[in-house]
C-alpha positions in Angstrom: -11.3 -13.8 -4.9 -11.0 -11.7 -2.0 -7.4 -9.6 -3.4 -8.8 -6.1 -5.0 -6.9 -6.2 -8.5 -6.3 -2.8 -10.1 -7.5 -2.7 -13.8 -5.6 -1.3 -16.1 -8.0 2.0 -17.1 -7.2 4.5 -20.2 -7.3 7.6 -17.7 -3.4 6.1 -16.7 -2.6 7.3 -20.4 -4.0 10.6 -19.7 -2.0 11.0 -16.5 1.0 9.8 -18.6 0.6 12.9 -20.9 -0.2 16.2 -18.2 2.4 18.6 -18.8 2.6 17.6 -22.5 -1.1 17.6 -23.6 -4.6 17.7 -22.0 -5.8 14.6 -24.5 -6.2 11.4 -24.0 -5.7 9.2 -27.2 -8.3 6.5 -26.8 -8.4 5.3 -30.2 -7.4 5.7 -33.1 -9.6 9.3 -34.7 -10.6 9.4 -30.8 -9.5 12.0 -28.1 -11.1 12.9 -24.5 -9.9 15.8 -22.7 -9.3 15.9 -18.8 -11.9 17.6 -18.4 -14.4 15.8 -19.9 -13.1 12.5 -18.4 -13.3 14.3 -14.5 -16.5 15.9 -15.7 -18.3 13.1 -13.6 -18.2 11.1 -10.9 -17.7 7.9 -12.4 -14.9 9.5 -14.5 -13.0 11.0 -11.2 -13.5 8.0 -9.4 -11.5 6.1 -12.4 -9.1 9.0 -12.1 -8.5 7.8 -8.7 -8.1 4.0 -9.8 -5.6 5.1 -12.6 -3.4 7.3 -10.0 -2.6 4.1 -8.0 -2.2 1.8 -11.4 0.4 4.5 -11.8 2.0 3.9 -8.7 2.0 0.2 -9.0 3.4 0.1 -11.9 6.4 2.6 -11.1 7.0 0.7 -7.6 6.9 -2.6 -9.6 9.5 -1.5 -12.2 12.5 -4.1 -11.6 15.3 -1.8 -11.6 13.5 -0.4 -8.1 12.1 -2.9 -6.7 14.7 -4.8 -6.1 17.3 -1.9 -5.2 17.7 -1.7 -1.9 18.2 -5.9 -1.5 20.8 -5.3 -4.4 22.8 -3.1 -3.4 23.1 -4.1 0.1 23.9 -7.3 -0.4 20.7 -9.5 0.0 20.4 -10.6 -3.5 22.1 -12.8 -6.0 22.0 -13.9 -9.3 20.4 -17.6 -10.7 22.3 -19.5 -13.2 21.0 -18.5 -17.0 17.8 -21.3 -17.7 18.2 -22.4 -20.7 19.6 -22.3 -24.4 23.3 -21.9 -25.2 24.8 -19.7 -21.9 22.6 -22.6 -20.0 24.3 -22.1 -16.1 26.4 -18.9 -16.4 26.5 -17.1 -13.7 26.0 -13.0 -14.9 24.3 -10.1 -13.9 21.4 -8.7 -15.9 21.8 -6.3 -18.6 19.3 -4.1 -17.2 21.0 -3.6 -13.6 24.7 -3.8 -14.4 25.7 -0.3 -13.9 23.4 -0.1 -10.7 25.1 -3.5 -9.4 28.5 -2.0 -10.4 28.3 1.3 -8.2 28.8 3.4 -11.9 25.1 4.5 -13.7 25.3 7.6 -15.7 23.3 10.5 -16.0 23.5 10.1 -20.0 22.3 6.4 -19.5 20.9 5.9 -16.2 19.2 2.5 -15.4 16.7 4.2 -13.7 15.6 7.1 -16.2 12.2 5.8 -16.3 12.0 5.3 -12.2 12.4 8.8 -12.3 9.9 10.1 -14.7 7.5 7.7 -13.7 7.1 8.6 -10.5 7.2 12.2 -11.3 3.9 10.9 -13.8 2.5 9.9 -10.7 2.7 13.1 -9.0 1.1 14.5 -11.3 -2.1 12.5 -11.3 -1.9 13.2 -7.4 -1.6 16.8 -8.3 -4.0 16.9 -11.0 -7.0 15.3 -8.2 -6.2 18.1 -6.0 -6.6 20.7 -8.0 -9.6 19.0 -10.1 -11.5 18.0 -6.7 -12.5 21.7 -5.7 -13.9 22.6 -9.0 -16.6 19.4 -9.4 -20.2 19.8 -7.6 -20.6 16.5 -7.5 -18.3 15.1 -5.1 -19.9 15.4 -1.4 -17.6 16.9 1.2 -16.6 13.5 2.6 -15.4 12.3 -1.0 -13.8 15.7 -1.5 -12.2 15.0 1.8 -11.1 11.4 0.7 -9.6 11.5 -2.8 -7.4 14.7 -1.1 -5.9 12.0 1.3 -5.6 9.4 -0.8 -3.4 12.2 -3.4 -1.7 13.2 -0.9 -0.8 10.5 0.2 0.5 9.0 -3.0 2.1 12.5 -3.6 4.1 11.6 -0.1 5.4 8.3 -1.2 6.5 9.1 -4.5 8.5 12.0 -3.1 10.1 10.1 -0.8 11.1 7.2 -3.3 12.7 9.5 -5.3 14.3 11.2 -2.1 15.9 7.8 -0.7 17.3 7.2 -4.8 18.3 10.4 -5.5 19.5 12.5 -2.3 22.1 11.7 1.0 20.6 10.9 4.3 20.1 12.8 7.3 23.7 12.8 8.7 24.8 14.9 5.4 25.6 18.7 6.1 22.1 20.5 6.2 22.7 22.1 3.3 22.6 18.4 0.8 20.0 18.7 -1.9 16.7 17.1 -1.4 15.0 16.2 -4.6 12.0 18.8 -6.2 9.0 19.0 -4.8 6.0 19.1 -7.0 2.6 20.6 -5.9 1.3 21.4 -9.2 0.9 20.0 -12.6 0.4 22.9 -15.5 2.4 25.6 -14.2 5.3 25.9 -16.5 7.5 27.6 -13.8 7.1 24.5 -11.6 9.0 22.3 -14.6 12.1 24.4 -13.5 12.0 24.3 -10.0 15.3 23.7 -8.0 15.6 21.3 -5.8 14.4 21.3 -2.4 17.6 21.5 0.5 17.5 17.6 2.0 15.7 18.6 5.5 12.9 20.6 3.4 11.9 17.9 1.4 11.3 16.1 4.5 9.2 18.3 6.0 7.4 18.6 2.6 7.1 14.9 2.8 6.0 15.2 6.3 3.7 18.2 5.5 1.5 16.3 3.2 0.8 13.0 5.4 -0.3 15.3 8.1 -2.2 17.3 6.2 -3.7 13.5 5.0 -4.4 12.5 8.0 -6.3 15.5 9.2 -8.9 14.7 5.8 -9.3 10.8 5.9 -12.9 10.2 6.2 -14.4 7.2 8.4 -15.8 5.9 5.1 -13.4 5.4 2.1 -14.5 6.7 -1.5 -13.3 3.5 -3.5 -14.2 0.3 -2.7 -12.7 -2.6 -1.8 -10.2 -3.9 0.8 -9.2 -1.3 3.1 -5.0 -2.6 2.6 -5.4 -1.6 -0.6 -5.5 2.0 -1.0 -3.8 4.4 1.2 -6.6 4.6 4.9 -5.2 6.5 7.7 -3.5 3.4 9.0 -1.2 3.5 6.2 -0.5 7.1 6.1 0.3 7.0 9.4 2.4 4.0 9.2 4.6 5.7 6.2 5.2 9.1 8.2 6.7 7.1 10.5 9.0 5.8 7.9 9.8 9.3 6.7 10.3 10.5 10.3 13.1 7.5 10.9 14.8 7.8 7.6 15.1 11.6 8.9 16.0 10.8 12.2 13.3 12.8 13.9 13.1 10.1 16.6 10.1 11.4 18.8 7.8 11.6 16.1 8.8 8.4 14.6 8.0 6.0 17.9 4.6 8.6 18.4 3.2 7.5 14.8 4.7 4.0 14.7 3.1 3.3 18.0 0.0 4.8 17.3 -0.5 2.6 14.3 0.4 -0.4 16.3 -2.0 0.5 18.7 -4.9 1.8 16.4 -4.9 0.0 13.1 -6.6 -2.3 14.4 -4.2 -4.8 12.7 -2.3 -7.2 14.9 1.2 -9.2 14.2 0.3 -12.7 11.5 0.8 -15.0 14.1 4.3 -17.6 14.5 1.9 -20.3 13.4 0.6 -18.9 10.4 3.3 -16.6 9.0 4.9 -19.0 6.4 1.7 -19.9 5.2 0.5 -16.4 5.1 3.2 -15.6 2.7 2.3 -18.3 0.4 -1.6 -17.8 0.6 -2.4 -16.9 -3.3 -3.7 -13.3 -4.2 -3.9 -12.9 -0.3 -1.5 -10.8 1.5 -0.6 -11.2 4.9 -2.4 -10.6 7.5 -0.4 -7.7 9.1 -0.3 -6.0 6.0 -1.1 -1.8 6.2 -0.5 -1.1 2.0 -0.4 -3.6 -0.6 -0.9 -2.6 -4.2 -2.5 -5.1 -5.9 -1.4 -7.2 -9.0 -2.6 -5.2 -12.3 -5.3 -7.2 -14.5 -7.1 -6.3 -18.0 -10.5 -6.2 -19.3 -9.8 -10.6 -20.0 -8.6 -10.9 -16.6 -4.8 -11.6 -17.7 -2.8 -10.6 -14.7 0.0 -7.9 -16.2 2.7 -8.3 -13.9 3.8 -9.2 -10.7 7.2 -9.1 -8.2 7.1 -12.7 -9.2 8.4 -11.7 -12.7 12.0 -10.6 -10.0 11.4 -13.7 -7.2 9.2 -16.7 -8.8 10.3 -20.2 -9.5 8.1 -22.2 -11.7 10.3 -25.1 -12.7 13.8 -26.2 -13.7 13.5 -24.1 -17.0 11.4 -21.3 -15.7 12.7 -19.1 -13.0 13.5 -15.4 -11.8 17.0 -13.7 -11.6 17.3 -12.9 -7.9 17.8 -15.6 -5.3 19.0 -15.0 -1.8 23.1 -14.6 -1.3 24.3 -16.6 2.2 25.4 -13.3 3.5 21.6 -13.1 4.6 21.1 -16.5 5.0 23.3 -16.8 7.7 21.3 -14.3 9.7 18.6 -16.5 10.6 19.6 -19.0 13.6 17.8 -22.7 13.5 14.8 -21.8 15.4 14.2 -18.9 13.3 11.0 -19.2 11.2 11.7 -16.8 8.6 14.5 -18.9 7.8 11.8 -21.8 6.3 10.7 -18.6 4.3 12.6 -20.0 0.9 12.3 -22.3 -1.8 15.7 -24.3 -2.3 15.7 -25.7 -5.7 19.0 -27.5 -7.2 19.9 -25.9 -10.8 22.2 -26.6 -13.2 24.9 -24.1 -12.4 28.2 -24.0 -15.0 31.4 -24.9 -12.9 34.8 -25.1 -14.6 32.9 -25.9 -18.1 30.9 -28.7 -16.3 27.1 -28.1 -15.9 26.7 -29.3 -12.0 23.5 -28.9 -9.3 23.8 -26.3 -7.0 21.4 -25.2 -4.5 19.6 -21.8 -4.7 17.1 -20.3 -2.4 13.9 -18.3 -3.8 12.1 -16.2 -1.6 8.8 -17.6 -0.1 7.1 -13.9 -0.3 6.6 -13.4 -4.1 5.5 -16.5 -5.6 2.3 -16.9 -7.5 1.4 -13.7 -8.5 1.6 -11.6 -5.0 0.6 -8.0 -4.7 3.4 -5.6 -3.9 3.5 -4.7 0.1 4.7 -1.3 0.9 3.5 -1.2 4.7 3.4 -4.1 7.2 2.5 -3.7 11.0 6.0 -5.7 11.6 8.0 -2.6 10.5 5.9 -0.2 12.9 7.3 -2.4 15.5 10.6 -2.3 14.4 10.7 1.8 13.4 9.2 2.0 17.5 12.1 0.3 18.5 14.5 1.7 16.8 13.6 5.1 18.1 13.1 4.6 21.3 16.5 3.2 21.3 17.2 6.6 19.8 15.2 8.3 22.8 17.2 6.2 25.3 14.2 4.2 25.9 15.5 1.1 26.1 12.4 -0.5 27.5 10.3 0.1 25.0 12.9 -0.4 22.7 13.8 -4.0 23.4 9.9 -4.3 23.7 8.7 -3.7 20.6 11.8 -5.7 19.3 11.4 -9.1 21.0 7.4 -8.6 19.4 8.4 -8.9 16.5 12.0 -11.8 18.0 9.2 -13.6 19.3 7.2 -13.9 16.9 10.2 -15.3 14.6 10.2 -18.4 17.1 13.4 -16.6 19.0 14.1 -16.2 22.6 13.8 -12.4 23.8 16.3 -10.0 24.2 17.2 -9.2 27.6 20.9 -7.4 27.8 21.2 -4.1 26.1 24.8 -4.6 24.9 25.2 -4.5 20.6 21.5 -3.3 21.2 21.8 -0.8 17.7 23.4 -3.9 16.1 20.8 -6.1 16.6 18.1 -3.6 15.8 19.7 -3.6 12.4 19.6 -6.9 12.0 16.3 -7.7 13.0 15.2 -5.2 10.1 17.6 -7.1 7.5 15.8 -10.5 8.4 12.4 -9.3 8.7 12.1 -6.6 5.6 14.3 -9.2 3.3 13.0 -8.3 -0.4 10.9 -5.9 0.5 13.4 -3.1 -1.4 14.9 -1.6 2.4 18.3 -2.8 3.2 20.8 -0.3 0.7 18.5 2.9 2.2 19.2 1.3 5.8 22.7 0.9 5.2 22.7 4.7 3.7 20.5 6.4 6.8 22.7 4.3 9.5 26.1 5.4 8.1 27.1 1.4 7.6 29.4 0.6 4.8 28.2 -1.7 2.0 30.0 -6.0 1.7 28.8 -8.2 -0.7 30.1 -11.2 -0.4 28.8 -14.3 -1.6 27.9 -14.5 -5.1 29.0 -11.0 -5.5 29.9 -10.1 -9.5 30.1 -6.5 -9.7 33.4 -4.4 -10.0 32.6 -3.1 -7.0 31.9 -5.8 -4.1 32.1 -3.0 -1.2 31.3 0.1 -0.8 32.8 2.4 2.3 30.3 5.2 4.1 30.5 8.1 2.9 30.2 7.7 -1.1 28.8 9.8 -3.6 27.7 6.2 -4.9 24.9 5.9 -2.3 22.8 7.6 -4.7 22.4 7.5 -8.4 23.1 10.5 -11.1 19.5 12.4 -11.7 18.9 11.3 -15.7 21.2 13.8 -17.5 17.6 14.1 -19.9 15.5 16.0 -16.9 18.7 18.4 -16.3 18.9 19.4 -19.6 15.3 20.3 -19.1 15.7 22.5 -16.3 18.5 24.6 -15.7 18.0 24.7 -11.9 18.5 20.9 -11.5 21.4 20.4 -10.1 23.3 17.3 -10.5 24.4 14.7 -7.3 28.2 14.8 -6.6 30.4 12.9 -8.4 28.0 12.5 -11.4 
């Protein structure tokens, strides 16, 4: 089995608990400080392991993952499997006020998105400040775990950012989300909110700072897609800098990745079949957080749990809506990227056959993928476009046209358009759509399938972010709560 597969480790507990306690409950009569457990090598090293279990969990969390494909429009709903509501047509329990435009802060539907990844902060934080204090870690290790937190740090802040705060063509002066450094201070719990264009460059702060510590040689084993390298960090600052609209340093990391990784585009010939290679990601892939797995070897979870079709009886919620099926032409291979499947769908109190449409990328038990080359491409293009580079623009989108089996782009006219729409066809399901929508200034239409009370949405909305859990402002008097919450 080539796929790295995170075990689940009891330090993720003990992450779980800084800022409440500095145990560990391992059993019963049984507790480890944090200390003791980083006291060696081995122990910091499982540390390490149990900061990313963190991550993949929180990233994996269905209310998040599928989000972005949600909201915008991507996604919608199977008919109900089995028993005696066999074929409705609903909407989930646990994503109805997200689907419908109205969470609360009293009872938001993505509480625990919120304080997980806040948990995983912390484990970031708590390497840092642990790594300095250790003689047993050689400079090079020192150098790596402080990327690899970092690094984590980075993307957690940013999740939370895209969830929780307006884009870039707010007023300057639009909250940001807080950004946490440190784990034990107690004035740190009540810090305010960063202002929207200092959380970026906090973001932005910490993957450079990354970047300038990743060693040649990593400190945990295994495949080099599956913790964060330099390739990755790299590739997710220039996410940040295109979600913040800092154009220039958007196409200069996107095409350094793309010509540095060392990774190249999965080929036309082998894409489907990339996707469907089991506990194998594909072959583009930057960051993939692997599927979790206990002591026995039982795999915990997967996006399959959101995606997968195992049989007539046995499948997920979320199937692809027309509105993005219409987007690939004939020729387009991505469009072969689904699993039709006829299921019993309730019409007019009739159960009749209906065709549905799985996506191809999360069957099995696949890993999670965060980066792929094939967004680099797409972030350089879009900038460039930005730049007035329209050159490299329509370059580094017909790579990725081409690949797809379509003829290149040649005329510049609806160029923006069809930058947009390359990214809906090419990052389906991969949780990016609602925050492109958001960043872009495009208005929100659900059409097909479409059961919330809210089927549209028009840019501006206060709606294009949820209410911070009303729990974590009650905690801290400087929080301040999104408009319209």
């Amino acid at each position: 089995m080539k796929k790295l597969l995170y075990t689940t480790s009891l330090i993720v507990l003990l992450f779980a608990q800084v800022g409440c306690s500095d145990f560990l409950e391992q059993q019963p009569g049984s507790q480890i400080s944090i200390g003791e457990q980083l006291a060696t090598r081995e122990g910091m090293l499982e540390a390490v392991t149990g900061m990313y279990s963190m991550l993949e969990s929180t990233l994996r969390q269905e209310q998040y993952t599928v989000y972005a494909d949600l909201q915008g429009g991507n996604l919608k709903f199977s008919p109900t499997a089995s028993g005696s509501n066999r074929g409705e047509l609903s909407v989930p329990a646990n994503v109805q006020q997200l689907y419908n435009f109205n969470d609360t802060a009293l009872e938001s539907q993505m509480e625990s998105f919120y304080d997980n990844s806040y948990a995983a902060i912390s484990a970031a934080n708590l390497l840092l400040e642990y790594i300095d204090t250790v003689d047993y870690l050689s400079a090079t290790e020192r150098d790596a775990i402080a990327a690899e937190a970092l690094s984590v740090r980075a993307l957690m802040h940013f999740a939370l950012l895209q969830v929780y705060a307006q884009d870039s063509n707010y007023p300057e002066n639009m909250p940001g989300i807080v950004y946490k450094t440190e784990t034990l201070q107690e004035e740190l719990d009540y810090a305010p909110r960063l202002g929207l264009q200092e959380t970026y460059t906090a973001i932005a702060a910490d993957l450079e700072q990354a970047l300038s510590l990743f060693p040649d040689a990593p400190v945990l084993e295994g495949p080099a897609y599956s913790y964060f390298r330099s390739m990755s960090a790299e590739a997710l600052l220039a996410r940040v800098y295109l979600a913040q609209g800092a154009w220039e340093n958007a196409f200069t990391h996107a095409t350094q990745v793309i010509a540095t990784s060392g990774v190249t585009l999965t080929p036309n010939e082998s894409y489907l079949e990339a996707w469907e290679a089991p506990l194998q990601p594909v072959s583009e892939i930057l960051l993939e957080l692997a599927v979790p797995v206990d002591a026995d070897g039982a795999i915990g979870g997967s996006r399959a749990a959101q995606y997968g079709y195992s049989s007539a009886n046995t499948y997920a919620d979320y199937v692809a809506t027309q509105d993005l099926l219409d987007l690939y032409a004939p020729e387009d291979i991505r469009g072969a990227l689904f699993v039709e499947q006829e299921l019993a769908t309730l019409e007019n109190e009739q159960l009749v056959n209906r065709p549905y449409y799985f996506t191809g990328k999360f069957q099995g038990n696949p890993g999670n993928p965060l980066l792929r080359l094939s967004e680099q491409y797409l972030i350089a293009a879009e900038a460039a476009y930005q730049l007035n580079n329209t050159d490299a623009a329509l370059s580094n989108l017909n790579a990725i046209r081409e690949r797809a089996g379509l003829d290149p782009l040649i005329q510049t006219e609806n160029l923006e358009e069809e930058l947009f729409l390359e990214r809906r066809r090419e990052l389906a399901f991969e949780n990016q759509l609602f925050f492109d929508l958001k960043r872009t200034g495009r208005d929100v239409h659900r059409n097909d399938g479409c059961l919330s009370t809210t089927c549209s949405l028009d840019y501006p909305s206060n709606f294009f972010v949820l209410p911070i859990p009303q729990s974590n402002i009650n905690l801290n008097a400087n929080l301040i709560q999104n408009e319209g919450y």
